[in-house]
C-alpha positions in Angstrom: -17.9 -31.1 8.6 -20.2 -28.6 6.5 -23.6 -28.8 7.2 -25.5 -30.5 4.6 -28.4 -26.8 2.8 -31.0 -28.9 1.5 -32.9 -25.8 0.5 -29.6 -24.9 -1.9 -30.1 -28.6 -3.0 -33.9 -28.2 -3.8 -33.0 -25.1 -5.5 -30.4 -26.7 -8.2 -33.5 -27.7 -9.2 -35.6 -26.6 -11.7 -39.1 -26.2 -9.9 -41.2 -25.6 -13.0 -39.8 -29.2 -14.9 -42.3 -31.4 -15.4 -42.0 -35.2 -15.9 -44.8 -38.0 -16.9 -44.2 -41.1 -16.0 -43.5 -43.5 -13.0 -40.4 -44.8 -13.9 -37.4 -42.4 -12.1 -39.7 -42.3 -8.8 -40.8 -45.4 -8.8 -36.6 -46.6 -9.2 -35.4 -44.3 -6.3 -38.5 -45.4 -4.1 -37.5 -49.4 -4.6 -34.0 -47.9 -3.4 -35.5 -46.1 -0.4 -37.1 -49.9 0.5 -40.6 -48.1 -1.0 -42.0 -46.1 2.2 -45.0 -45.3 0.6 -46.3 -49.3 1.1 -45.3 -49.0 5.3 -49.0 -47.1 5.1 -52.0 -46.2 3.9 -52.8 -43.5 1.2 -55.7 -41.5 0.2 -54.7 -40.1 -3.1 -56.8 -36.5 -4.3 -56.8 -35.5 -7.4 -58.8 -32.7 -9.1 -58.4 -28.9 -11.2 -59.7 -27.0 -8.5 -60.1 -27.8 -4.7 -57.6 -30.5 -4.4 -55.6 -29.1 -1.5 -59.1 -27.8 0.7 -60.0 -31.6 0.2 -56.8 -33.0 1.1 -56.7 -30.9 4.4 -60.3 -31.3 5.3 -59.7 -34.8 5.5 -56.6 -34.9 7.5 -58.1 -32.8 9.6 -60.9 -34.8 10.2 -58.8 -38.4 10.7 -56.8 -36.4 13.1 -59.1 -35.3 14.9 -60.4 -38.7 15.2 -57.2 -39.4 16.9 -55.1 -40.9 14.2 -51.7 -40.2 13.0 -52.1 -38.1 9.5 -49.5 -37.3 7.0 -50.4 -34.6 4.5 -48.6 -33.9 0.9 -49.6 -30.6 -0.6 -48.3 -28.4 -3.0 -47.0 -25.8 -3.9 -45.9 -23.6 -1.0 -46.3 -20.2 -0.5 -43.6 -19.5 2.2 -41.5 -22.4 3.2 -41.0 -25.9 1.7 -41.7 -27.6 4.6 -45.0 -26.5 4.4 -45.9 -29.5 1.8 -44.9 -32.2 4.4 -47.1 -32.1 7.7 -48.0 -34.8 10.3 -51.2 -33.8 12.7 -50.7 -30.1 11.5 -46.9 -29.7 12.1 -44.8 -29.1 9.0 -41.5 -31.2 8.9 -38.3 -30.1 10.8 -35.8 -28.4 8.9 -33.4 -31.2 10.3 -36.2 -33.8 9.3 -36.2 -32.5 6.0 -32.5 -31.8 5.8 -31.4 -35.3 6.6 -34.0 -36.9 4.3 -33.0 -34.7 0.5 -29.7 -36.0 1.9 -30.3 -39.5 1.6 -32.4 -39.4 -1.2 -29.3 -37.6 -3.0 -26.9 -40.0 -2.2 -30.1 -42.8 -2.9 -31.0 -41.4 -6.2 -29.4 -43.2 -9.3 -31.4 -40.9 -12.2 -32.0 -37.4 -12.2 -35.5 -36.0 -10.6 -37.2 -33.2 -10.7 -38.3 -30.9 -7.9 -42.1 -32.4 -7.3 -40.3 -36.2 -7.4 -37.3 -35.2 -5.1 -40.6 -34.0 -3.0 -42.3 -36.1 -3.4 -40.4 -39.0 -2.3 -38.8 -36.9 0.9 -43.0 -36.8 1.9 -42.9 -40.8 1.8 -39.7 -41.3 3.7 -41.0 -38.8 6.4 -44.1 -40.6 6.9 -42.9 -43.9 7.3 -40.2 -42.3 10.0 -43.1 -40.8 11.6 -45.5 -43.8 11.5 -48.2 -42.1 10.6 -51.7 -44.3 10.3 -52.5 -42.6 6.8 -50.8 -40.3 4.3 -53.5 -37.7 2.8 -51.9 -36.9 -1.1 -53.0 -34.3 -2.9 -51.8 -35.1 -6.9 -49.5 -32.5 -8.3 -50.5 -32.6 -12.0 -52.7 -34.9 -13.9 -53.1 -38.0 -11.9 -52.3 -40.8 -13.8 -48.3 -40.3 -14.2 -47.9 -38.1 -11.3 -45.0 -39.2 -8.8 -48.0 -39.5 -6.5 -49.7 -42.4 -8.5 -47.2 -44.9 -7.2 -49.7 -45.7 -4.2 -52.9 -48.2 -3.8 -55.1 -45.7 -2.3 -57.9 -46.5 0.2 -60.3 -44.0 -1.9 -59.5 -42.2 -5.2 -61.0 -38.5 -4.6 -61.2 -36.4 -7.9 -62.7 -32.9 -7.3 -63.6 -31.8 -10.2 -62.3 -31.5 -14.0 -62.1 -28.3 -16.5 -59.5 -27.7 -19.1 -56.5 -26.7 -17.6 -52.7 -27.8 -18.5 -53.6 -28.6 -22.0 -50.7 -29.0 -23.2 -49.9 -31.8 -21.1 -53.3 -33.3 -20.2 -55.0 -32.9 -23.6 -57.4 -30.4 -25.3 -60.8 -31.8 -24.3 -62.4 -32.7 -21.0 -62.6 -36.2 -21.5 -58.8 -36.6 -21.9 -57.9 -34.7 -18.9 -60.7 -36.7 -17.0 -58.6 -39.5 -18.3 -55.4 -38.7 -17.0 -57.0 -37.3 -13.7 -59.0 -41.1 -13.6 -55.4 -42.6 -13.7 -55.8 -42.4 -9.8 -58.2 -44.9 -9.8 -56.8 -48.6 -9.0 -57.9 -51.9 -9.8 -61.0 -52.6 -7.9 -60.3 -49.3 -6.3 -63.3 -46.8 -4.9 -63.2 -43.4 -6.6 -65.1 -40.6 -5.0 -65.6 -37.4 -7.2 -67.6 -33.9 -7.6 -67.0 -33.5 -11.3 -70.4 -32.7 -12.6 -70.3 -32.9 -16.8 -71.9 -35.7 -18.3 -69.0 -36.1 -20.4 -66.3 -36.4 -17.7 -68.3 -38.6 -15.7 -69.0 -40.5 -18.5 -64.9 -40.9 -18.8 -65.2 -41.9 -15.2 -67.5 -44.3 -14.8 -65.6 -46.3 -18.1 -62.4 -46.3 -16.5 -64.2 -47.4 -12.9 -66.3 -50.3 -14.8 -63.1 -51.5 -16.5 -61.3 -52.1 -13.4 -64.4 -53.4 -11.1 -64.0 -50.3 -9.3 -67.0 -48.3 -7.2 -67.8 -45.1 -8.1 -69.6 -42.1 -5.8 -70.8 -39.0 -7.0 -71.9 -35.9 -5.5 -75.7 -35.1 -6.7 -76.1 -38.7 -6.4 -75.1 -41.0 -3.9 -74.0 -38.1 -1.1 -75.7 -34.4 -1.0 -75.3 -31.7 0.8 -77.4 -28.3 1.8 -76.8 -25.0 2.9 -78.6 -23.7 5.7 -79.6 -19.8 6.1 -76.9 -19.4 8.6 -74.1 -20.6 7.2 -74.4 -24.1 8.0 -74.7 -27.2 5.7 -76.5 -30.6 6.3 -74.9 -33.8 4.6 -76.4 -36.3 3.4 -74.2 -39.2 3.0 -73.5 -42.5 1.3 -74.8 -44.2 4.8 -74.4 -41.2 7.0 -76.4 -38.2 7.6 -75.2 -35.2 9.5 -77.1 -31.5 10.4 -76.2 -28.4 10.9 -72.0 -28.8 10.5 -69.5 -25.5 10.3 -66.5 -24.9 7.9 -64.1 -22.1 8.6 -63.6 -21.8 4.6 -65.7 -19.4 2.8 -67.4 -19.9 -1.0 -70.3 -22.5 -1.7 -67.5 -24.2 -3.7 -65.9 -25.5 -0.4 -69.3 -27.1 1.1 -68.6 -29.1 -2.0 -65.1 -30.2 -0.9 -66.4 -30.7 2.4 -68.9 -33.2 1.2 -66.5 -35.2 -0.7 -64.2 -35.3 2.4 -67.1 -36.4 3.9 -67.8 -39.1 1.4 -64.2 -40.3 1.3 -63.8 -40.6 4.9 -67.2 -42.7 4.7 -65.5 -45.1 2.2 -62.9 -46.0 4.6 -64.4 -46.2 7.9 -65.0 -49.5 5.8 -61.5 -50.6 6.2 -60.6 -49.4 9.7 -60.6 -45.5 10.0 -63.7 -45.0 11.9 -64.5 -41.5 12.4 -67.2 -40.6 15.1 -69.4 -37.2 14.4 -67.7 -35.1 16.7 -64.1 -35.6 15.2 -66.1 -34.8 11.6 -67.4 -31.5 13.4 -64.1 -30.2 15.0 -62.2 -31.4 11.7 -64.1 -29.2 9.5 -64.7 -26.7 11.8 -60.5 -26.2 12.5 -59.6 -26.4 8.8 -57.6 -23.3 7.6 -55.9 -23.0 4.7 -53.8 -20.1 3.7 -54.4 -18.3 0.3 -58.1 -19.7 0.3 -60.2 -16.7 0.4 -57.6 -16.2 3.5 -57.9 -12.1 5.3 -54.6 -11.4 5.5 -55.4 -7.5 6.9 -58.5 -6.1 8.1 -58.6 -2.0 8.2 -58.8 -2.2 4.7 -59.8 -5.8 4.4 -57.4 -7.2 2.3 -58.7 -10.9 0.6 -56.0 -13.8 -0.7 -57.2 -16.4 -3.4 -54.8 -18.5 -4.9 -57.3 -19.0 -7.9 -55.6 -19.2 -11.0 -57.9 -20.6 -13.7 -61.4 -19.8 -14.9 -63.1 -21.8 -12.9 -61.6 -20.8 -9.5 -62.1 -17.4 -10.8 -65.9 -18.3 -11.0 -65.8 -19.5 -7.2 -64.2 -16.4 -6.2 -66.9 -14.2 -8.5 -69.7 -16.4 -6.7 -67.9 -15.7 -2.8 -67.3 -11.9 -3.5 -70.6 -11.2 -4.6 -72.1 -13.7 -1.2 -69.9 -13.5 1.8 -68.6 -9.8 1.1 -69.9 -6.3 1.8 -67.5 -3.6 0.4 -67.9 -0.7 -1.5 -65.0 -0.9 -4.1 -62.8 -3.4 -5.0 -59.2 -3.1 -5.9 -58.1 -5.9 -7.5 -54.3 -7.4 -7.3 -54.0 -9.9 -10.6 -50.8 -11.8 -12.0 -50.6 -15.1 -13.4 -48.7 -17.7 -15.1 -48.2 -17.4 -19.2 -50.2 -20.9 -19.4 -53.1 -19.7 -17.9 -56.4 -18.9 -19.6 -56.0 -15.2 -18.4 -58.6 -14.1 -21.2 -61.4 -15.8 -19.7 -60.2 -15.5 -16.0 -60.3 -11.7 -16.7 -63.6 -11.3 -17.9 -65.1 -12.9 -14.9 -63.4 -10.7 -12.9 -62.1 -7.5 -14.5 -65.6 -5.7 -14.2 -66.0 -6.1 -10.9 -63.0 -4.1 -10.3 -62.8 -0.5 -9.6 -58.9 -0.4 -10.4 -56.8 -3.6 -11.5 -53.0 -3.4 -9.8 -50.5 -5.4 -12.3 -47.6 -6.7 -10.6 -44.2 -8.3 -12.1 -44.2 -11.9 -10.3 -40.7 -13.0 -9.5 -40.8 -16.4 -11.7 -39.8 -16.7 -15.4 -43.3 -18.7 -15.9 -45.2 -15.6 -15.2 -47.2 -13.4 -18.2 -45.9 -9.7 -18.6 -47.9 -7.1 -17.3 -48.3 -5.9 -20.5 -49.8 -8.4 -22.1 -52.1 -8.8 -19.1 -53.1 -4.7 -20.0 -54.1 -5.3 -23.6 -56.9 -8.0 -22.3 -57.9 -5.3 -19.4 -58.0 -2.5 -21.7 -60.4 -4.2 -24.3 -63.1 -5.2 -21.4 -62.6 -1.3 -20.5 -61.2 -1.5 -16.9 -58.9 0.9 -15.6 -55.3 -0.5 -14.6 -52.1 0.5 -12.9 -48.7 -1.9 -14.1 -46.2 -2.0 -11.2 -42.8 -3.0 -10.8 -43.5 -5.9 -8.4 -45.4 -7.1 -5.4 -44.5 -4.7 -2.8 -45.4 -2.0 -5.1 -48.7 -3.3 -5.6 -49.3 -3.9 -2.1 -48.4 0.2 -1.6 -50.6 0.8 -4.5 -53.7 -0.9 -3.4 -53.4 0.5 0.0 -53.1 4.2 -1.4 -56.0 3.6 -3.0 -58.2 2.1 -0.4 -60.8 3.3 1.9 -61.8 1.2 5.0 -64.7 0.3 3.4 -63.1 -1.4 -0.3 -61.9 -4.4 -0.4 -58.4 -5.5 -1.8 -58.4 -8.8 -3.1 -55.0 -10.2 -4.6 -55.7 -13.3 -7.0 -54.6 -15.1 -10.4 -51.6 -17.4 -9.0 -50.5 -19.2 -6.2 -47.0 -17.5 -7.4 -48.5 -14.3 -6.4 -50.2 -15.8 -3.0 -46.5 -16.6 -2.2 -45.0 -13.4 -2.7 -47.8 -11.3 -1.1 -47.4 -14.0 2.1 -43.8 -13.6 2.5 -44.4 -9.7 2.7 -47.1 -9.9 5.7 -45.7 -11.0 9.1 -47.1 -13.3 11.5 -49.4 -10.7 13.2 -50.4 -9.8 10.2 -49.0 -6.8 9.4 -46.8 -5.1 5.8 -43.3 -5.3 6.3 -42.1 -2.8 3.8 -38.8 -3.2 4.5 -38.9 -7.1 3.0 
């Protein structure tokens, strides 16, 4: 009997499809005896951040000793990285057997994020996992994700991104992104505009839902050394450690903090020292993540304005270098423009790769917006070649920094080994 190539299955479909609306995930998951109700959810929404929140707070109710399930996306190497239970990624036979039953399950079509999606659910009910931590692929409120009632609602933050399918203003996207919130639900958010919060606090009021903010009911400081105090809903907590650099993630950390507050209310208690070692062990690839040392070489999977502004903020904080050469692609329904002018002067030489993907912008067109903020750049065939280019150019004491899209992140991953070091023969 042939043996059943889920990842040729996955790959029949098209990854960059997108569908709103509950209705074809919701059908197969009735089919599949609906595994996402054999558990409970924490659902986190959000334009930047999402993921570092998801992960800091399965890390965190792991290391409290429950059993976690975590749903990310995308990947950067493997598939199986989006499906994870106490840190270890799903089996290729776990995974192999599961797309096979959904595929014989499924009576409507799905798209790559649903088939996912639903494969994440069935996993964690086979692994009986205490709590599944989600993060929200797009929007919130029609993402396949939405078809849980979370414990806590977490909503990072909210800037215009994915317009064309969210809406052209703030308050619409903090409306879709609000569609995470359930009836009287607890939401838990960092968004910081008075008109988005404004959004949230409606949606929260109309379904007798609590709301927490950061600035308000939890706070956080930043110590001299590196180290951050919280100061919680009902918990305070000195002097803690993250492993992530960029002010932005003390921000995540707090609402991890915040949300794993809100359920200790309904049976996850979480003592201080899991709360210490779960921050403390988070990693999280293509998150400011040194991929090389001798010449340090920086991965950000920042691909809008806003993440650029983080990564601005960390390289000028956390980094001592004397030049930086700069590795940028990104997808054609990115705000590259503004993303460019954050960044482009910093630069000492911009590297323009072709990404593999038909969603990403051509090199070219990238130039033109480099060329009028007066920065020198070099276009390259693709990502290998930038990776030679960068490190031709390079002293020990630059800094290479690849950034733009998590499309990029993947392919400048897949060419480093384990140890860390260029395989130029990939």
């Amino acid at each position: 009997m042939k043996k059943f190539n889920y990842l040729k299955c996955l790959d029949s479909l098209n990854i960059d499809v997108m569908r709103f609306g509950l209705e074809a995930i919701s059908e197969l998951l009735s089919r599949l005896n609906n595994p996402q109700n054999t558990y409970k959810t924490i659902l986190v929404a959000g334009t930047n951040g999402k993921g570092s929140t998801a992960t800091m707070i399965a890390s965190i109710l792991q290391n409290a000793g429950y059993r976690v399930g975590l749903y990310t996306s995308p990947h950067l190497v493997d598939v199986r990285e989006r499906i994870v239970v106490n840190g270890k990624m799903i089996s290729r036979e776990d995974i192999g057997r599961i797309i096979a039953c959904i595929k014989k399950k499924k009576n409507n079509s799905l798209t790559y994020f649903e088939f996912l999606t639903a494969a994440a659910f069935v996993y964690f009910r086979k692994k009986k996992v205490d709590v599944a931590v989600l993060e929200v692929g797009l929007g919130g409120r029609l993402d396949a994700t939405n078809v849980c009632t979370p414990l806590v609602s977490v909503i990072t933050n909210i800037s215009l991104e994915h317009t064309a399918y969210l809406g052209k203003t703030l308050e619409s996207i903090a409306g879709e992104k609000g569609g995470i919130v359930k009836q009287k639900g607890i939401c838990v958010t960092a968004a910081g505009q008075k008109r988005v919060i404004k959004v949230l606090e409606n949606i929260c009021f109309q379904r007798q839902a609590k709301i927490y903010r950061l600035g308000r009911d939890f706070e956080i400081s930043k110590r001299k050394n590196g180290s951050f105090d919280y100061c919680g809903i009902l918990l305070d907590i000195c002097k803690l450690y993250i492993a992530l650099r960029g002010n932005h993630q003390l921000a995540n950390a707090a609402l991890a903090l915040a949300a794993v507050e809100v359920i200790a209310k309904k049976g996850f208690s979480v003592d201080e020292q899991a709360i210490r070692n779960g921050l403390k062990n988070t990693k999280i690839p293509a998150r400011m993540e040194t991929i090389r040392n001798a010449p340090p070489f920086v991965l950000d999977g920042a691909h809008n304005p806003a993440g650029i502004r983080a990564l601005c903020r960390t390289l000028k904080n956390d980094y001592i270098y004397r030049r930086l050469i700069l590795i940028f692609a990104c997808l054609t329904d990115k705000n590259y423009g503004q993303m460019l002018k954050k960044i482009a002067p910093r630069a000492h030489k911009i590297i323009l790769p072709e990404l593999r993907t038909g969603r990403a912008e051509a090199p070219n067109n990238i130039k033109k917006i480099i060329d009028e903020i007066g920065c020198e750049t070099i276009i390259v065939r693709n990502v290998s070649g930038a990776i030679k280019e960068a490190f031709s150019i390079a002293s020990k004491d630059d800094l290479i920094c690849a950034t733009g899209s998590l499309y990029l992140a993947s392919e400048i991953k897949q060419k480093f080994s384990k140890t860390g070091s260029y395989d130029k023969n990939q």
